[in-house]
N, C-alpha and C positions, 0 to 999 in steps of 0.2 A: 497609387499608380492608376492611370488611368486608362482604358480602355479604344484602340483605336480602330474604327470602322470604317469601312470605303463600299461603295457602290462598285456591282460589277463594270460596267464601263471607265468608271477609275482606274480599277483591280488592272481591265482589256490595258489600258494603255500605259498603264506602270510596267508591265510585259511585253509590251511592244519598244521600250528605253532599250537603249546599248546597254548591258549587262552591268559596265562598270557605273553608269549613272544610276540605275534601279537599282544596284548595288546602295549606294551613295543615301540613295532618298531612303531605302528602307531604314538605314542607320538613323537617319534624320527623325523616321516614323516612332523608332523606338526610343531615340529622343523623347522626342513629344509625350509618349504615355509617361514622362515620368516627371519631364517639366513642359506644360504647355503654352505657357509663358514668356519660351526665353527669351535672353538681349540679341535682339533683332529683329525679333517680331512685330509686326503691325498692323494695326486696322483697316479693313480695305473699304475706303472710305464713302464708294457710292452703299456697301451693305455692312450696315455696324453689326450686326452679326457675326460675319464671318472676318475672317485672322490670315494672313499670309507671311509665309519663313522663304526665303531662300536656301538654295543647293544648286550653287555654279549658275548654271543659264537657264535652270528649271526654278519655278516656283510650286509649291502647295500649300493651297487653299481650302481651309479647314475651319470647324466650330466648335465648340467646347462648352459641354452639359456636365455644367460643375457638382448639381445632383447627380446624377448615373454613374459622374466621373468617364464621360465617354468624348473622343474624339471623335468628330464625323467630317473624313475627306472629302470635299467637296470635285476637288478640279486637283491635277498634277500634271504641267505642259510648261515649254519650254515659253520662257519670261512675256514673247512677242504675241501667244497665241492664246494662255490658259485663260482670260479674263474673258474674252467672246463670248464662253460659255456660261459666263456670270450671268 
């Protein structure tokens, strides 16, 4: 199982969601630590590094240290706005 990490400003704005979406993504988050992988997933393709899932009109943008076994959240924002910050 893998480990997942977020930067406070990620953390600020997972907090700032309507309850039921930050609801939604944490399920998604717990997801992740256990398959980081799954069917839906994709490469975001200006940074091969980094992986984005969906959850409704939000995406999260994340990386995976298959040593550490650690998730590191990069960005969580709703589909139109979260890659600006790429």
């Amino acid at each position: 199982m893998y480990k997942v990490e977020m930067a406070r400003p990620v953390q600020r704005t997972l907090d700032r969601l309507p309850r039921r979406d930050s609801e939604a993504i944490m399920d998604r988050l717990d997801d992740l630590a256990k398959t980081p992988r799954p069917r839906g997933v994709e490469k975001i393709r200006s940074r091969s590094d980094l992986w984005r899932i969906r959850q409704g009109d939000y995406r999260i943008v994340y990386s995976i240290d298959d040593e550490q076994k650690v998730i590191n959240v990069w960005g969580i924002g709703h589909r139109r706005d979260v890659y600006r910050s790429l």
